[in-house]
N, C-alpha and C positions, 0 to 999 in steps of 0.2 A: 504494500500500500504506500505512495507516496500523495503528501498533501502537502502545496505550498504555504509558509507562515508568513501571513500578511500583518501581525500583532508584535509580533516579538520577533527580534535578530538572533541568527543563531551564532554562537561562535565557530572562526575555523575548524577545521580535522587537526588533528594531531600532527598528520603529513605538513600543513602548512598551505593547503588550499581553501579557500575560500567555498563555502556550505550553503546554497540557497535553498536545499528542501532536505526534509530528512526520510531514509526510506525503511519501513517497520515491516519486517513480517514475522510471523508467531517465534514465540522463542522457542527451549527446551520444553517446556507445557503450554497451557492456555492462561497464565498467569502472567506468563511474561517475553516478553517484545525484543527481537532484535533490532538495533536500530544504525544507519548508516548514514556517515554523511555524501563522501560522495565517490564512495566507488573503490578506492582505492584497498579495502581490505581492513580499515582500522572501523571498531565496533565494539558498540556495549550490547550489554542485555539488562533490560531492566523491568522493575515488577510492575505494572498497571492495577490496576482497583478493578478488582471482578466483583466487588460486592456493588456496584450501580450503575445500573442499566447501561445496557453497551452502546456508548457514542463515540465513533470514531474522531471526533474533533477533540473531544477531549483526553481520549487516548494518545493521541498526537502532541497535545500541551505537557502531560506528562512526559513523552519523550524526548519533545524539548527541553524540559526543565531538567531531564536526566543527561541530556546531551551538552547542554552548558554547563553542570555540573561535574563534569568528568575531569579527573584532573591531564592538567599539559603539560611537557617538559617547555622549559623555557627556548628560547632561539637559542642561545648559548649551550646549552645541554646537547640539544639534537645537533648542532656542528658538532659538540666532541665528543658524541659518537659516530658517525659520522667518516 
């Protein structure tokens, strides 16, 4: 499932590319959500709220809010590995 975020910015990938939509499909159960930003292989998994009623717009906010929350290596870190 992908849906554009017209509400909220999302931040870059990990890679360093710039993220215009994020793309969700079911995770390891129906609890929780792979989510990607753009292609390149870097991905969370995170839990979604199966306890109300299922709307994918707000399943999507949650994946945003898990996708901004994910932590980064700084620019300095990813050069010195690198």
């Amino acid at each position: 499932m992908t849906l554009s975020n017209p509400n909220r910015a999302l931040k870059p990938c990990p890679c360093g590319k710039p993220v215009e939509r994020l793309y969700m499909t079911e995770g390891s159960t129906f609890r929780w959500r792979y989510v990607e930003g753009c292609g390149c292989g870097w991905m969370i998994e995170t839990r979604i709220d199966t306890m109300r009623p299922k709307d994918s717009a707000v399943d999507y906010q949650e994946c945003v809010e898990a996708w901004n929350e994910m932590p980064r290596a700084s620019v300095g870190d990813r050069l010195n590995r690198e």
